[in-house]
MIDOSE-1310 file (N, C-alpha, C; in nm, 2 decimals, decimal comma, always signed):
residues 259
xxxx	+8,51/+8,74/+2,93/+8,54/+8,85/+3,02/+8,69/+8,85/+3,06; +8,73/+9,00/+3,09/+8,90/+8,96/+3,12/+8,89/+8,99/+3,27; +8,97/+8,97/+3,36/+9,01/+8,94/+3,51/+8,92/+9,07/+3,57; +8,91/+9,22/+3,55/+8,85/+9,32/+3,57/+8,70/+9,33/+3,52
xxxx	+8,66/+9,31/+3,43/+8,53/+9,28/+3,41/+8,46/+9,19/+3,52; +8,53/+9,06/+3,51/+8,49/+8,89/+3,55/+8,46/+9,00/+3,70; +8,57/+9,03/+3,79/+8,57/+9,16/+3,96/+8,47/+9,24/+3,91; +8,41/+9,31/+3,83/+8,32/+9,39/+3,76/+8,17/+9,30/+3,86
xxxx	+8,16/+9,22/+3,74/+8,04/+9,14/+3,72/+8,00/+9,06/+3,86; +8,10/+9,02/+3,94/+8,08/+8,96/+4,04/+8,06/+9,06/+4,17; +8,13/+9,15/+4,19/+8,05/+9,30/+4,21/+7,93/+9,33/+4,24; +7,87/+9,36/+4,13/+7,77/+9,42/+4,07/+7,66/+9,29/+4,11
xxxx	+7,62/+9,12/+4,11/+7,54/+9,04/+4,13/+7,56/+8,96/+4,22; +7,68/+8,99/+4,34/+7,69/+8,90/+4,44/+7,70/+9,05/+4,55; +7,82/+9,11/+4,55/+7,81/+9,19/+4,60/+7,88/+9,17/+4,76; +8,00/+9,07/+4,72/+8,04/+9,01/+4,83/+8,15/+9,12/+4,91
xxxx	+8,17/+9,09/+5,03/+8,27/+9,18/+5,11/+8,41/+9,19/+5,07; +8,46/+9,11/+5,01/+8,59/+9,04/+4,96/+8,61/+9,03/+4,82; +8,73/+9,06/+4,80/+8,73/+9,06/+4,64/+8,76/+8,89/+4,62; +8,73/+8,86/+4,56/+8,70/+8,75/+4,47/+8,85/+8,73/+4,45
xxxx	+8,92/+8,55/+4,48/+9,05/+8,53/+4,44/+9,09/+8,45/+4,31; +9,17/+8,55/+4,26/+9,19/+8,49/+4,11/+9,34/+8,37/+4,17; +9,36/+8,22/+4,13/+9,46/+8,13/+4,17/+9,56/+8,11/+4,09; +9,65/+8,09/+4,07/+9,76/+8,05/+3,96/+9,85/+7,94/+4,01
xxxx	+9,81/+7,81/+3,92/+9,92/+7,70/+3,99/+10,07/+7,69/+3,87; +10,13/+7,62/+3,95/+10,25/+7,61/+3,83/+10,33/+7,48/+3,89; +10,36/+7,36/+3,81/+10,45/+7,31/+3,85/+10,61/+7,28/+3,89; +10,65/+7,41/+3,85/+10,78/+7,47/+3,91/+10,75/+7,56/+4,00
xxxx	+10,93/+7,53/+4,10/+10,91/+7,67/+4,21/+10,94/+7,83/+4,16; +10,93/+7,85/+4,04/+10,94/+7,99/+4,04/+10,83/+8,05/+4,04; +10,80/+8,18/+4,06/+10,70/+8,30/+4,05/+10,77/+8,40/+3,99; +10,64/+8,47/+3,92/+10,65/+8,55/+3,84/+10,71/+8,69/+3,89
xxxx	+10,83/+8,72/+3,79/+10,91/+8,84/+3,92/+10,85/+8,97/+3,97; +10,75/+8,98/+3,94/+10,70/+9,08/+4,09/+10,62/+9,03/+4,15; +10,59/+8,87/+4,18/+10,50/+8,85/+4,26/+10,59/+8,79/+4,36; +10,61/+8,87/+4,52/+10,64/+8,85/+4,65/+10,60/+8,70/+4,70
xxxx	+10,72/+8,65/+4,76/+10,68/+8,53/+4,81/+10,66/+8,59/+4,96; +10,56/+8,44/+5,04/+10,49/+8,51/+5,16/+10,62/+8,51/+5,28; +10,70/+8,45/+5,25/+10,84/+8,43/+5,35/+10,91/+8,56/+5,32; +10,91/+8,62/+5,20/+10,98/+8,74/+5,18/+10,88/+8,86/+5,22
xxxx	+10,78/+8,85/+5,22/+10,70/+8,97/+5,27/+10,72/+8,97/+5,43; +10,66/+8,91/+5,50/+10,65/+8,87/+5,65/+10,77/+8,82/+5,71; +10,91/+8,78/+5,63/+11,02/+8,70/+5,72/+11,00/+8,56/+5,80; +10,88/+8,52/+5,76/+10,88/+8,41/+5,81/+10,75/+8,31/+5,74
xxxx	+10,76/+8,21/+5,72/+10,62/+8,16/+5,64/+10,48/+8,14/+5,69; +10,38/+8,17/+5,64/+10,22/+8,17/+5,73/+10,15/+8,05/+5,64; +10,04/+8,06/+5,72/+10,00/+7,94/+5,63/+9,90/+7,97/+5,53; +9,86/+7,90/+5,43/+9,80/+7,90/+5,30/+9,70/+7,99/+5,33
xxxx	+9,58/+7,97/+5,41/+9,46/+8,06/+5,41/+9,44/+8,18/+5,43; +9,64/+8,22/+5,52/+9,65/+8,36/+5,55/+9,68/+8,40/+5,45; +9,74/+8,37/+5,33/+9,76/+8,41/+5,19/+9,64/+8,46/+5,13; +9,51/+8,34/+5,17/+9,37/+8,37/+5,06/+9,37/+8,49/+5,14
xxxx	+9,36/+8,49/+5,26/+9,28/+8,61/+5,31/+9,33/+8,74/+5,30; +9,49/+8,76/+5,31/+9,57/+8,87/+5,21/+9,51/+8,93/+5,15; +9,51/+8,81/+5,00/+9,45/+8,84/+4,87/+9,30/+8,90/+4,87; +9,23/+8,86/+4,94/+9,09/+8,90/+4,93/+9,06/+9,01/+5,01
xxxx	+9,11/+9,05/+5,15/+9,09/+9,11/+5,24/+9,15/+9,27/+5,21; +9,27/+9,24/+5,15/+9,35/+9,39/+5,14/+9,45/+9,39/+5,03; +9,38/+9,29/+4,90/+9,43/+9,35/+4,78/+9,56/+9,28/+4,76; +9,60/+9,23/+4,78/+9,80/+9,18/+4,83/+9,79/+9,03/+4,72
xxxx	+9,90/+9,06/+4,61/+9,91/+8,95/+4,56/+10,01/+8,87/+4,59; +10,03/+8,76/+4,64/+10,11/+8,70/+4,76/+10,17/+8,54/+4,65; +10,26/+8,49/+4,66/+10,32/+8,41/+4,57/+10,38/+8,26/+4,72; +10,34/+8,11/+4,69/+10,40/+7,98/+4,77/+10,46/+7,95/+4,68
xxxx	+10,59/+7,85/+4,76/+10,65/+7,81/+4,71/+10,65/+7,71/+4,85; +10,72/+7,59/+4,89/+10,72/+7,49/+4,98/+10,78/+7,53/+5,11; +10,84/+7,63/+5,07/+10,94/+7,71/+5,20/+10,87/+7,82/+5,29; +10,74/+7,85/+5,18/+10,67/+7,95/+5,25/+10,55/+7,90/+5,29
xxxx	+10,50/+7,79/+5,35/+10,38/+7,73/+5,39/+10,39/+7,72/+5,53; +10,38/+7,75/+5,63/+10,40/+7,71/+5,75/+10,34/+7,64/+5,82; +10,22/+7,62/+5,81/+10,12/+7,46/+5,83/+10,15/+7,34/+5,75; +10,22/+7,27/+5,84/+10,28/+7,15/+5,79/+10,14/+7,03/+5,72
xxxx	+10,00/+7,03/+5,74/+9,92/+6,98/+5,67/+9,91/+7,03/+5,52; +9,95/+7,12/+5,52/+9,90/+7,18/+5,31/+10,04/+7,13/+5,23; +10,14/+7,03/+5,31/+10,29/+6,97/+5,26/+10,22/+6,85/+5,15; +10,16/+6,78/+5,26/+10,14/+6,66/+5,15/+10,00/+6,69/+5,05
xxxx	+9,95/+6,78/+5,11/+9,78/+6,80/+5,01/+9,87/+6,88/+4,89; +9,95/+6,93/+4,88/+9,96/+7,00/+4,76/+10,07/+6,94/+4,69; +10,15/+6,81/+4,76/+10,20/+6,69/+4,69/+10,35/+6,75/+4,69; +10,36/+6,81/+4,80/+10,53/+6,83/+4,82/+10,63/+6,69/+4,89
xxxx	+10,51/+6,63/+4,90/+10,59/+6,51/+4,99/+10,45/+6,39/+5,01; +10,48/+6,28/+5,03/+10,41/+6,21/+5,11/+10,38/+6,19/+5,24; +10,22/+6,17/+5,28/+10,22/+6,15/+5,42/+10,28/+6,01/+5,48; +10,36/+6,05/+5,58/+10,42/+5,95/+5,66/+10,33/+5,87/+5,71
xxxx	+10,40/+5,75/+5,76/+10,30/+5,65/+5,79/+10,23/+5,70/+5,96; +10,25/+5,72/+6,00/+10,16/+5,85/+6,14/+10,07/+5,89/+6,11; +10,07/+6,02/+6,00/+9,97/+6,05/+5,97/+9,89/+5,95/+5,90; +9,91/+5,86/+5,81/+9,81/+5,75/+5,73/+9,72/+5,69/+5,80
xxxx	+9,79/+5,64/+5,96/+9,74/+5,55/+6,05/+9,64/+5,68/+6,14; +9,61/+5,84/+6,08/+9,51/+5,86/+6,18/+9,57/+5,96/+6,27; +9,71/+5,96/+6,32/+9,77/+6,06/+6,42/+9,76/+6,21/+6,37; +9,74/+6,28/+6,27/+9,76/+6,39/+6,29/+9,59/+6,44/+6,31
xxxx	+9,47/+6,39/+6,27/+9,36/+6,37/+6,30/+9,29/+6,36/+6,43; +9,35/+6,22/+6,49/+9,34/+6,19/+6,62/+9,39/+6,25/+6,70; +9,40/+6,36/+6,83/+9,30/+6,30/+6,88/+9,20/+6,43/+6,89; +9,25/+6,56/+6,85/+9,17/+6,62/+6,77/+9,02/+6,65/+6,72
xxxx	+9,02/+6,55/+6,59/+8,92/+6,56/+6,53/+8,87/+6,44/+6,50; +8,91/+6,35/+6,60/+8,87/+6,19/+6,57/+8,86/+6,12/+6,69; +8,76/+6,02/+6,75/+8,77/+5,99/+6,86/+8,90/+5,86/+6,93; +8,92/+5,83/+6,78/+9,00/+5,67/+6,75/+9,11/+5,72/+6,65
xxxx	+9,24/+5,69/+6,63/+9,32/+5,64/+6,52/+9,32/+5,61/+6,44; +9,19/+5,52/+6,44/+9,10/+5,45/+6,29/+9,05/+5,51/+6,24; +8,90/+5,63/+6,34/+8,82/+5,69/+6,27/+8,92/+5,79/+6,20; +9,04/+5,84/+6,27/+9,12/+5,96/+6,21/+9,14/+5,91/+6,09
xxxx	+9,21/+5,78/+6,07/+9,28/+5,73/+5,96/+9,19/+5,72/+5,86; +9,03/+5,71/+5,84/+8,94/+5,73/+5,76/+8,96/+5,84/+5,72; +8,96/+5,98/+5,80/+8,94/+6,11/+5,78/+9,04/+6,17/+5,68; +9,17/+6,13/+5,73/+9,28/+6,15/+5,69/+9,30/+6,06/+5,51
xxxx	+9,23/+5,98/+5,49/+9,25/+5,90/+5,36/+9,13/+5,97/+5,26; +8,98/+6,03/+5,35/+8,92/+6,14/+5,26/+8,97/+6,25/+5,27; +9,05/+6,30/+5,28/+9,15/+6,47/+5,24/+9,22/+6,47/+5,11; +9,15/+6,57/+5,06/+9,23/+6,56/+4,88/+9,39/+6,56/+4,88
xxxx	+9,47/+6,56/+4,81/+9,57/+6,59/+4,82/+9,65/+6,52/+4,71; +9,72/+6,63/+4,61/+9,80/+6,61/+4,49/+9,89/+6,56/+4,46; +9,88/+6,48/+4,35/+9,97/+6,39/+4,36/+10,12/+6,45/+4,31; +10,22/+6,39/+4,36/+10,36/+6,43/+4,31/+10,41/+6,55/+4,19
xxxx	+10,44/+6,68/+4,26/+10,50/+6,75/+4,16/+10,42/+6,85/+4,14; +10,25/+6,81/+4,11/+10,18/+6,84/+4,03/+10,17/+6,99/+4,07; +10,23/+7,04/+4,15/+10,23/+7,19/+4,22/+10,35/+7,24/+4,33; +10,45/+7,31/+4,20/+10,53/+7,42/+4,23/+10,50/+7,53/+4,32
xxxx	+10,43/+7,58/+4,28/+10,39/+7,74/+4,29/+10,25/+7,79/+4,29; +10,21/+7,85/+4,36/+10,06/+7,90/+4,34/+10,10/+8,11/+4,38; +10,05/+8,12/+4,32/+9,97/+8,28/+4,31/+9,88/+8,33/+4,35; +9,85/+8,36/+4,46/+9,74/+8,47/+4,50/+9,72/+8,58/+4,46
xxxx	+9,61/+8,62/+4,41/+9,60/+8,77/+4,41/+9,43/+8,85/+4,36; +9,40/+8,95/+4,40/+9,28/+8,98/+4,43/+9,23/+8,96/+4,22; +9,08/+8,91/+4,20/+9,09/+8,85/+4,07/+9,09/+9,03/+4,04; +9,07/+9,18/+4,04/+9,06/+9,31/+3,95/+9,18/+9,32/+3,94
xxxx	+9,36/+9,27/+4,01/+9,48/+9,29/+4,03/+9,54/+9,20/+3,96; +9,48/+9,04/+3,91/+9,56/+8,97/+3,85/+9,61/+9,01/+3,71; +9,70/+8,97/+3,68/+9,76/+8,96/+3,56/+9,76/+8,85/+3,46; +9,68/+8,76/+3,54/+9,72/+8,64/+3,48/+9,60/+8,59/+3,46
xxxx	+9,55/+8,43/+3,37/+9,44/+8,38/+3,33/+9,42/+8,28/+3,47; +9,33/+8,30/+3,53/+9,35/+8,21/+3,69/+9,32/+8,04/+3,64; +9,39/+7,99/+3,75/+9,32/+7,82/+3,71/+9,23/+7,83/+3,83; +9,19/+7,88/+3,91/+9,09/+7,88/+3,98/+9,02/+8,01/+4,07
xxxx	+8,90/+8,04/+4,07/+8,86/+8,12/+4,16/+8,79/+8,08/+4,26; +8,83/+8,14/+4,38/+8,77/+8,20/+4,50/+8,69/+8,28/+4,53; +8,58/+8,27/+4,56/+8,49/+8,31/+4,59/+8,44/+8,33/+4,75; +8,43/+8,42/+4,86/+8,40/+8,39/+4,96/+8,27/+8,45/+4,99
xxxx	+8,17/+8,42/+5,07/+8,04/+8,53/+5,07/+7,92/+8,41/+5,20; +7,88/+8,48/+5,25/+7,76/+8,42/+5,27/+7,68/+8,35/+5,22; +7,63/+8,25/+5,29/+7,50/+8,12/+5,22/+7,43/+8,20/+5,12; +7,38/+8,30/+5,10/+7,28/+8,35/+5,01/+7,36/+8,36/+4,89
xxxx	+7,49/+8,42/+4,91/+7,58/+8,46/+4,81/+7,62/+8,34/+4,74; +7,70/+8,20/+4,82/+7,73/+8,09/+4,72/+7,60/+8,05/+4,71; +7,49/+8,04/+4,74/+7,39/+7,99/+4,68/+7,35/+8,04/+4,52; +7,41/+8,17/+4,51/+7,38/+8,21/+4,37/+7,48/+8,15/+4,30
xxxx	+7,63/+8,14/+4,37/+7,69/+8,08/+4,27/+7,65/+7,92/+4,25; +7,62/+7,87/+4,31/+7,57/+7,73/+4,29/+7,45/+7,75/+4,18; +7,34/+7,78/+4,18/+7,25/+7,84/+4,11/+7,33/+7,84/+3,93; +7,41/+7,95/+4,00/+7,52/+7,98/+3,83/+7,56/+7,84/+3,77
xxxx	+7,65/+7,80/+3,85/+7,70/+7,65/+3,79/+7,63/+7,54/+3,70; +7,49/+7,58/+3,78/+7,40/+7,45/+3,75/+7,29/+7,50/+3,66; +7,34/+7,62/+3,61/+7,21/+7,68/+3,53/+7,20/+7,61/+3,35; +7,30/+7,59/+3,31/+7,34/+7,54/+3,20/+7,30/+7,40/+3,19
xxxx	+7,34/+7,33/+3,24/+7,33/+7,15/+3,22/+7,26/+7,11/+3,33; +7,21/+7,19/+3,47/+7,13/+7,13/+3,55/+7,24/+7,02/+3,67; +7,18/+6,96/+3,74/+7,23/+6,82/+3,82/+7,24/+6,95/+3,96; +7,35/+6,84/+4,03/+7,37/+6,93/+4,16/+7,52/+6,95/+4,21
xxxx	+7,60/+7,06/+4,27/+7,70/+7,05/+4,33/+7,74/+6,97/+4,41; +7,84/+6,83/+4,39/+7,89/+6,79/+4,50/+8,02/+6,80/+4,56; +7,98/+6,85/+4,69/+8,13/+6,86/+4,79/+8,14/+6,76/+4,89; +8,26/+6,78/+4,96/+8,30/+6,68/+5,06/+8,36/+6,81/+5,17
xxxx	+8,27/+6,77/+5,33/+8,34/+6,81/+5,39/+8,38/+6,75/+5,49; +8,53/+6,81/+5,52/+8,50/+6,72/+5,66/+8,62/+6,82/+5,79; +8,55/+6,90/+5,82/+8,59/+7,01/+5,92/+8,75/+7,05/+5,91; +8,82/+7,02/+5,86/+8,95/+7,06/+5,89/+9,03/+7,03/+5,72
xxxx	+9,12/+7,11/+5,70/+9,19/+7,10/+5,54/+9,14/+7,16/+5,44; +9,07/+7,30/+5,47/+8,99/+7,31/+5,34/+9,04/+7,34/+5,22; +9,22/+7,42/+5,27/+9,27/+7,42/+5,10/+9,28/+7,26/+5,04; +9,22/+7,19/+5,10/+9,24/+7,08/+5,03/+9,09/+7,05/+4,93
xxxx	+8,98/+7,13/+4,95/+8,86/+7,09/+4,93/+8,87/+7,21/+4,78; +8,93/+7,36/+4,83/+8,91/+7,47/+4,78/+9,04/+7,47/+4,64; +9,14/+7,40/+4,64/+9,24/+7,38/+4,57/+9,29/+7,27/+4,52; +9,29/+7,19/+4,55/+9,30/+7,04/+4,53/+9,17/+6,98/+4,49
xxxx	+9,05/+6,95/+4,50/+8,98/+6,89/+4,48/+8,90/+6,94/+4,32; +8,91/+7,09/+4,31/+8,85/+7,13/+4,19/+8,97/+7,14/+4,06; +9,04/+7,13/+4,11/+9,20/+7,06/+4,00/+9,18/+6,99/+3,95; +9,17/+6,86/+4,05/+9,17/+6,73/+4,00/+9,05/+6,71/+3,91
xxxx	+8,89/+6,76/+3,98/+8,79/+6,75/+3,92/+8,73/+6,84/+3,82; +8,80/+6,90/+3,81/+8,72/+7,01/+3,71/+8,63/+7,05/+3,75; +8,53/+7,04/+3,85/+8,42/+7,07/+3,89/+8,42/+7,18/+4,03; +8,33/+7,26/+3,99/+8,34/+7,35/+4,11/+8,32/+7,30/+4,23
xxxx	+8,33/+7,32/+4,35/+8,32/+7,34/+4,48/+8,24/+7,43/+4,61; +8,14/+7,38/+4,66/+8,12/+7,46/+4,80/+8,24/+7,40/+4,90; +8,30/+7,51/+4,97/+8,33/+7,49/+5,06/+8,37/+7,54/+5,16; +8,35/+7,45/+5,35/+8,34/+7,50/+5,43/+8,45/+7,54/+5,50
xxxx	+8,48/+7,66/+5,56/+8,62/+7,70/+5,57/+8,65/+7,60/+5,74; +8,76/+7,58/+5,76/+8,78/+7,47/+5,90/+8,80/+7,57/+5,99; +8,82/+7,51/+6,11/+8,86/+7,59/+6,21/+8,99/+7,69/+6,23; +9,07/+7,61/+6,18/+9,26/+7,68/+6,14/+9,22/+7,81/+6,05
xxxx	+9,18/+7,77/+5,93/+9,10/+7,88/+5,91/+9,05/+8,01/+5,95; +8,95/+7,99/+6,07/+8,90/+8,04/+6,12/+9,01/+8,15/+6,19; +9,06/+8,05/+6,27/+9,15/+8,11/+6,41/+9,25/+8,22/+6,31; +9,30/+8,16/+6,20/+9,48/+8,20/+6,19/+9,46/+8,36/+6,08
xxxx	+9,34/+8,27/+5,95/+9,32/+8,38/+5,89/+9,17/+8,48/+5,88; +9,15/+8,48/+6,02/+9,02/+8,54/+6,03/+8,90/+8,57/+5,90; +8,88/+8,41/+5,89/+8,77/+8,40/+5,84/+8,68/+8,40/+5,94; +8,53/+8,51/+5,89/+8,43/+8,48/+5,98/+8,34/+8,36/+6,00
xxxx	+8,25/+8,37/+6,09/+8,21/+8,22/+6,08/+8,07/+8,24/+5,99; +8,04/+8,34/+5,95/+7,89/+8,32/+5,83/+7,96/+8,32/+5,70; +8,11/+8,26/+5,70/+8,16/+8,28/+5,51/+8,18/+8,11/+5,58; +8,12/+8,13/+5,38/+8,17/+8,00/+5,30/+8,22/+8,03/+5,21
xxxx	+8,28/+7,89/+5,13/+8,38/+7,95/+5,03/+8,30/+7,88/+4,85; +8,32/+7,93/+4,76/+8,35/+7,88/+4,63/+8,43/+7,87/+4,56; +8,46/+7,75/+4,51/+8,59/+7,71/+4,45/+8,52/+7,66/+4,30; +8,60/+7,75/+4,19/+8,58/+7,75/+4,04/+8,72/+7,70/+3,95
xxxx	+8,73/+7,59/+3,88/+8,79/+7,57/+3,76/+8,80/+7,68/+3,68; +8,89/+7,68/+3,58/+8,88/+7,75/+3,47/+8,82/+7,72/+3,40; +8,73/+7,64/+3,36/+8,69/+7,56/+3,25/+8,53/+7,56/+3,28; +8,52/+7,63/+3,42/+8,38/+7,72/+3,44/+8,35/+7,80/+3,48
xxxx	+8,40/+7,88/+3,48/+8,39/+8,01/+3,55/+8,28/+8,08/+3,47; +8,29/+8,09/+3,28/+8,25/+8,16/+3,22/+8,08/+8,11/+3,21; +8,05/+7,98/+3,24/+7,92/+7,94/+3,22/+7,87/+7,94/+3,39; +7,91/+7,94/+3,50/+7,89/+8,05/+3,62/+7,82/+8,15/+3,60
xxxx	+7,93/+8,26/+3,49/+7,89/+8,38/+3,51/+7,78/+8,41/+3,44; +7,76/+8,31/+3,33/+7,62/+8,34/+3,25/+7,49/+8,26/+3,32; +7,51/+8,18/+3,41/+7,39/+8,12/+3,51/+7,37/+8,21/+3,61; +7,45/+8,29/+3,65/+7,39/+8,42/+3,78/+7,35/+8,50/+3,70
xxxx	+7,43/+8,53/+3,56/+7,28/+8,60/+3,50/+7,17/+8,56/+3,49; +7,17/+8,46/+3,44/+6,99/+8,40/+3,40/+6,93/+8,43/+3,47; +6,97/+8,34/+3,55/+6,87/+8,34/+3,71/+6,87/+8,48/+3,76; +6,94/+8,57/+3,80/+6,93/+8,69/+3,84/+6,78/+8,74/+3,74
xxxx	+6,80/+8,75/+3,56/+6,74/+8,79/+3,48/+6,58/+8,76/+3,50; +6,65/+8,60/+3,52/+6,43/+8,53/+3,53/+6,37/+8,59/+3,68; +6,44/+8,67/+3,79/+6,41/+8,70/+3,86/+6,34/+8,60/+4,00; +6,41/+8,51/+4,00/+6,41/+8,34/+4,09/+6,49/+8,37/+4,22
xxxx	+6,63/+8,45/+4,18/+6,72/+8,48/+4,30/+6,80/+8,57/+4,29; +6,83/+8,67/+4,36/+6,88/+8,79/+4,33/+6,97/+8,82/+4,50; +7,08/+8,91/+4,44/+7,12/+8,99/+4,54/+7,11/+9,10/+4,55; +7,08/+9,18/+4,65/+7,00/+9,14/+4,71/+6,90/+9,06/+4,76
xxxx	+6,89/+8,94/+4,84/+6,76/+8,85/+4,85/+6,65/+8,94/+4,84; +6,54/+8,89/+4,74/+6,40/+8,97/+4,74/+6,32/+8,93/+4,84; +6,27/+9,02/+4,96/+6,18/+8,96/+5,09/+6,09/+9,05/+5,00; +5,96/+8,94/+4,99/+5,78/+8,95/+4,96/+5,80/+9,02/+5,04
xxxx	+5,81/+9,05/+5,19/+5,69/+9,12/+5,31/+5,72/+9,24/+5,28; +5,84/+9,32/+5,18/+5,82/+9,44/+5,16/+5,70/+9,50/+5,13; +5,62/+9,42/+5,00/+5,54/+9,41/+4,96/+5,42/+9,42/+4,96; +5,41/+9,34/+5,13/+5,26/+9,28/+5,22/+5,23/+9,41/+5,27
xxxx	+5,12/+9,43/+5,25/+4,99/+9,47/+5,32/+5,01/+9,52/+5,46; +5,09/+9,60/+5,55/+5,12/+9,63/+5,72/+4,96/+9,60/+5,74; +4,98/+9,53/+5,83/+4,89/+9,51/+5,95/+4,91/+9,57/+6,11; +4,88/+9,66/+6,17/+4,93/+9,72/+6,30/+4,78/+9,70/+6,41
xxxx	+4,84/+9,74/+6,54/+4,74/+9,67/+6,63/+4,64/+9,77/+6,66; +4,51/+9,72/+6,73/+4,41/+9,76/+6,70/+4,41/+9,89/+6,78; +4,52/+9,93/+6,88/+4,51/+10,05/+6,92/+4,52/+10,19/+6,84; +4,56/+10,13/+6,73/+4,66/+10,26/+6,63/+4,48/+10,29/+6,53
xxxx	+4,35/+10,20/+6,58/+4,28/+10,26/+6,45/+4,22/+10,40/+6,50; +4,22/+10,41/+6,59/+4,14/+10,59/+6,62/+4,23/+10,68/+6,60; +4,38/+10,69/+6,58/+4,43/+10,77/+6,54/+4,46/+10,74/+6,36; +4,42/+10,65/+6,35/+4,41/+10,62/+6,17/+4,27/+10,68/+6,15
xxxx	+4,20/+10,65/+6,22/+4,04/+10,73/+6,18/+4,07/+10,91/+6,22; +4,15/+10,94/+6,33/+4,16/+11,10/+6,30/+4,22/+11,14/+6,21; +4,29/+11,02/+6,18/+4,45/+11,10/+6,03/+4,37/+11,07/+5,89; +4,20/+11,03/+5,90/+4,11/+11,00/+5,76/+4,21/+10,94/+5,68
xxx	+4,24/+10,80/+5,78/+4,35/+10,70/+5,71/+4,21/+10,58/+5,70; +4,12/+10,59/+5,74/+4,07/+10,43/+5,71/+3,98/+10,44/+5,55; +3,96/+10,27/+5,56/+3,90/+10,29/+5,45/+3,74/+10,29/+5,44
């Protein structure tokens, strides 16, 4: 499937509010010349998830480069630098999201983050708009919704999704983590998130490799097909039998409703 179809198909069996984000990494700082960098749009840099949400919210293909990130946490996850020894020891964590320095410094050493170089440039843009072959998609939707894509993933070879969360850094979970691993991703959007690029609080996110997207797309079919899980969720009680209260039978006996 090519980029419009793939927005087609995900459409048509998810049915999410958001367009679906096609990703482009590159390890140099240029972008492609009509893709807008976010410092050149806005005059000033925002941070990464205001980009996804751009992209998916209102269609906007948005272009990083290191100058245009303005949350100084997505510096070292995307391997533009090393974390200082502060943050190693737990301080940007603490006191935050950690009760101790120590427990931060745990927190802080499970946060994905890329190793040297390995990312120039990234590309946002809604996946029916891109131009390009994505190295990763975004997916945003409700539990019922990544539930299907989870479903998809696992329809082929079986086993289970594993993610790592841990409240805060999610382009580290959503970008970083499925790079490295090849393997898709649930993940839960943090609070920064929340606040800066108004994600709601009933989305989660899915995060897709290239290298699966296409056997995804053929497990939401199955499953959709064998009729197991569908989107629309299928509620039985459409189905059931109404039962109403015993006041309503004499006017079911005048309407020669009984049996």
């Amino acid at each position: 499937m090519d980029n419009k179809e793939l927005n087609h198909f995900f459409n048509e069996y998810l049915r999410t509010a958001t367009f679906p984000v096609a990703v482009k990494v590159s390890k140099t700082n240029e972008l492609p010349p009509k893709v807008k960098r976010a410092k050149d749009i806005f005059g000033y840099p925002i941070a990464f998830c205001q980009g996804i949400s751009m992209a998916r919210r209102f269609g906007r293909t948005i272009g990083f480069i290191k100058e245009d990130h303005a949350c100084p946490l997505t510096i070292p996850i995307f391997g533009y630098s090393d974390n200082p020894d502060f943050a190693v020891e737990g301080n940007c964590v603490y006191p935050l999201y950690a009760k101790t320095p120590e427990a931060g410094a745990v927190t802080q050493a499970a946060t994905p983050q890329m190793e040297a170089g390995e990312i120039g440039s990234i590309v946002l843009a809604p996946l029916n708009k891109a131009d390009f072959e994505p190295d990763l998609l975004l997916v945003y939707g409700n539990a019922a919704q990544i539930v299907r894509m989870i479903q998809g993933e696992l329809y082929n070879e079986g086993g289970a999704v594993t993610s790592s969360f841990m409240g805060r850094c999610a382009c580290g979970a959503s970008i970083v983590k499925p790079l490295q691993t090849q393997k898709s991703q649930v993940v839960i959007p943090g609070g920064g998130e929340r606040v800066f690029a108004l994600t709601t609080d009933d989305e989660l996110c899915f995060a897709t490799p290239a290298n699966r997207i296409q056997s995804v797309v053929e497990g939401i079919k199955g499953t959709h097909d064998s009729g197991v899980a569908r989107i629309p969720t299928l509620f039985f009680g459409v189905s059931a039998k109404p039962k109403f209260p015993p006041s309503y039978a004499k006017l079911a006996e005048y309407c020669g409703m009984t049996e």
